[in-house]
C-alpha positions as CSV (number, residue, x, y, z in Angstrom):
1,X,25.5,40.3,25.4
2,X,26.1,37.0,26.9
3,X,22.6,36.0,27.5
4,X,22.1,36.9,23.9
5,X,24.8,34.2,22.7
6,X,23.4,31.4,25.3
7,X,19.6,32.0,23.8
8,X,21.0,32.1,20.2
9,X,22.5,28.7,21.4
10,X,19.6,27.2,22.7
11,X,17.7,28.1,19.7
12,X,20.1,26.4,17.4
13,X,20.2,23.2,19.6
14,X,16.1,23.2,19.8
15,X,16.1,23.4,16.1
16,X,18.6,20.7,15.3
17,X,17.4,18.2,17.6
18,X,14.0,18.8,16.2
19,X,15.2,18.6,12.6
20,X,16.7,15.5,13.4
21,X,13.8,13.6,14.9
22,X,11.6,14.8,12.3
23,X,14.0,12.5,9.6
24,X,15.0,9.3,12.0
25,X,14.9,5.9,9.8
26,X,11.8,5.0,12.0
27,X,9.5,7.4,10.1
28,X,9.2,5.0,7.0
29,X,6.3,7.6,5.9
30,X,8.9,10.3,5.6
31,X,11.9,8.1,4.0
32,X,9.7,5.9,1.6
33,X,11.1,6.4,-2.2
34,X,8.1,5.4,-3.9
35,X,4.7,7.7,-4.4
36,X,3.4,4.2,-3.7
37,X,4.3,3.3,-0.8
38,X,2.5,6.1,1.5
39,X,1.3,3.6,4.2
40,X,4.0,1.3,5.6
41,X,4.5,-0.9,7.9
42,X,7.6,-2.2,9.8
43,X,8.2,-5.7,11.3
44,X,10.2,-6.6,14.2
45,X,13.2,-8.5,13.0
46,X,13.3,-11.0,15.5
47,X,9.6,-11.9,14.8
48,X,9.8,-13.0,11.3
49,X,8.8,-16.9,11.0
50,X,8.3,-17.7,7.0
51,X,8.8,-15.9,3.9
52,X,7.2,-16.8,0.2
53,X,8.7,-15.4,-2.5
54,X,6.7,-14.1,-5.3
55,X,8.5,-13.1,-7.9
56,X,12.4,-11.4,-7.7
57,X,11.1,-8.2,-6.1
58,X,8.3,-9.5,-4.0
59,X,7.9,-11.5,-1.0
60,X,5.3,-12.7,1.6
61,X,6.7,-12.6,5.0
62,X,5.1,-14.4,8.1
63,X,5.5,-12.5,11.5
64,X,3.9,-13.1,14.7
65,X,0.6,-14.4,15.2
66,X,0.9,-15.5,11.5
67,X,0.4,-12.0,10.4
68,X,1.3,-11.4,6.9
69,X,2.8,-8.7,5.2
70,X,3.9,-8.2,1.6
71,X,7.3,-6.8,1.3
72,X,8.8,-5.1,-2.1
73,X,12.5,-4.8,-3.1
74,X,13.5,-1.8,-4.5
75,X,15.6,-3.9,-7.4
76,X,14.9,-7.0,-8.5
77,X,17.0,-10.0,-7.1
78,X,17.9,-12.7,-9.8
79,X,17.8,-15.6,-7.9
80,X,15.6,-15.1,-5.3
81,X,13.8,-18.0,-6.1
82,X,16.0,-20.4,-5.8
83,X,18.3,-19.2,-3.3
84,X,19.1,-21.2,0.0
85,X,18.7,-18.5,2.2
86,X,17.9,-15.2,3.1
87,X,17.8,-12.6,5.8
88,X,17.2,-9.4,6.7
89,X,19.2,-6.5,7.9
90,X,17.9,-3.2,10.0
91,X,20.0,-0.7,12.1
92,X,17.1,-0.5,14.5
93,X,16.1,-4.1,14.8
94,X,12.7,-2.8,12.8
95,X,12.7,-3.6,9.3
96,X,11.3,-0.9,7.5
97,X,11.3,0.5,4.3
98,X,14.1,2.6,3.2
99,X,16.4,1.7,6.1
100,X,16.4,-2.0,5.9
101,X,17.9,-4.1,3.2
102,X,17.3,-8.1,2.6
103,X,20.0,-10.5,2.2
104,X,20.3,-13.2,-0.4
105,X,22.8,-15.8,-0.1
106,X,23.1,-18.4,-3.1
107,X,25.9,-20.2,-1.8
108,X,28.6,-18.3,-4.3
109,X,28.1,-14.7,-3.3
110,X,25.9,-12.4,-1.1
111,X,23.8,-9.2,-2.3
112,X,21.7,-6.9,-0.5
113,X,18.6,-5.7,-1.6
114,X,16.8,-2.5,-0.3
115,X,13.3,-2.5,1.4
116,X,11.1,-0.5,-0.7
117,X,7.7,-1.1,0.8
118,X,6.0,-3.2,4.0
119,X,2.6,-3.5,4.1
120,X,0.4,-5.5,6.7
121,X,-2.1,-7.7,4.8
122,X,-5.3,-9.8,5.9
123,X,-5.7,-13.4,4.8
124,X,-8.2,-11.9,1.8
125,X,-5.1,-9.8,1.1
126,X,-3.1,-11.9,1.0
127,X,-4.9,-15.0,-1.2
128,X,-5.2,-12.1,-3.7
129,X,-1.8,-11.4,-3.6
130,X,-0.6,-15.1,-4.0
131,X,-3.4,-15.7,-7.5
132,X,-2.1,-12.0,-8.6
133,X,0.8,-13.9,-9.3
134,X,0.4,-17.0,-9.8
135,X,1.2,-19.1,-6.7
136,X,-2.6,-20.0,-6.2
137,X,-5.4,-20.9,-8.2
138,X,-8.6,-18.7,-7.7
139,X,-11.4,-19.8,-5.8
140,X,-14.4,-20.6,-8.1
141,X,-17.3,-19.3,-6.9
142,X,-20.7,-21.6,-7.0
143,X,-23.2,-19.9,-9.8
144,X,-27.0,-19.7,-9.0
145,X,-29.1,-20.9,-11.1
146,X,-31.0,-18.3,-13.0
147,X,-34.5,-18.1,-11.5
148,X,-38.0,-16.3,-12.3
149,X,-37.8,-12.7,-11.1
150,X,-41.5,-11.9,-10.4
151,X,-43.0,-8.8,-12.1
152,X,-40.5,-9.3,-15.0
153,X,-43.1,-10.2,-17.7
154,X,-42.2,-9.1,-21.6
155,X,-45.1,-7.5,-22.5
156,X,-45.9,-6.9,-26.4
157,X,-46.8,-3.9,-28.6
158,X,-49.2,-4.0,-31.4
């Protein structure tokens, strides 16, 4: 009877601590709201240099090695733009989405914002990103010159 009881208990404590890790705030794939945002990435708190902000729910944000990644808020933030600072806040020290919220401090109050989506860019990426909306102009690419294609003759019917 007894050794029934202790591997009943076992069991239930497998099962919990296996439940539990299977829903931690690390896994942002698991915890992301959006249909959108399948593929996430998470940046290190501490390693977060620069930040440019697109529009009031989406920002730029330098980390190490200048590696950028575009980060969306799951509400928009009036004032964003023209706030004089900003921050980020993460239980784990990771900021990821769903479990980390940005800061915005206009110098009357402070809101916090929740992490929607991260997601590392290259610098092609990222130049898209910033004419997407605005904050660069488009590279204009040289035209050729149109040139004789050989074999291309119009040839006439009677």
């Amino acid at each position: 009877m007894k050794k029934s009881i202790v591997n009943q208990l076992i069991i239930l404590i497998t099962s919990s601590v296996l439940s539990a890790c299977a829903a931690t705030p690390g896994d942002s794939r698991s915890l992301a709201a959006p249909a959108a945002s399948r593929h996430s990435d998470c940046i290190s708190q501490m390693s977060i240099r620069d930040y440019n902000v697109l529009d009031e729910a989406n920002l730029i944000v330098t980390g190490p090695r200048k590696r950028s990644y575009h980060v969306v808020l799951g509400r928009r933030a009036f004032g964003l733009r023209s706030t004089w600072q900003i921050g980020f806040r993460s239980p784990t020290g990771m900021i990821c989405p769903g479990s980390s919220e940005l800061i915005v401090d206009d110098g009357l109050s402070v809101e916090t914002y929740r992490v929607r989506s991260i997601r590392s860019m290259t610098p092609d990426d990222r130049d898209d990103l910033l004419v997407r909306f605005g904050k660069k102009e488009p590279d204009m690419e040289q035209t050729t010159e149109p040139h004789d294609v050989e074999g291309a003759e119009v040839e006439e019917l009677d």
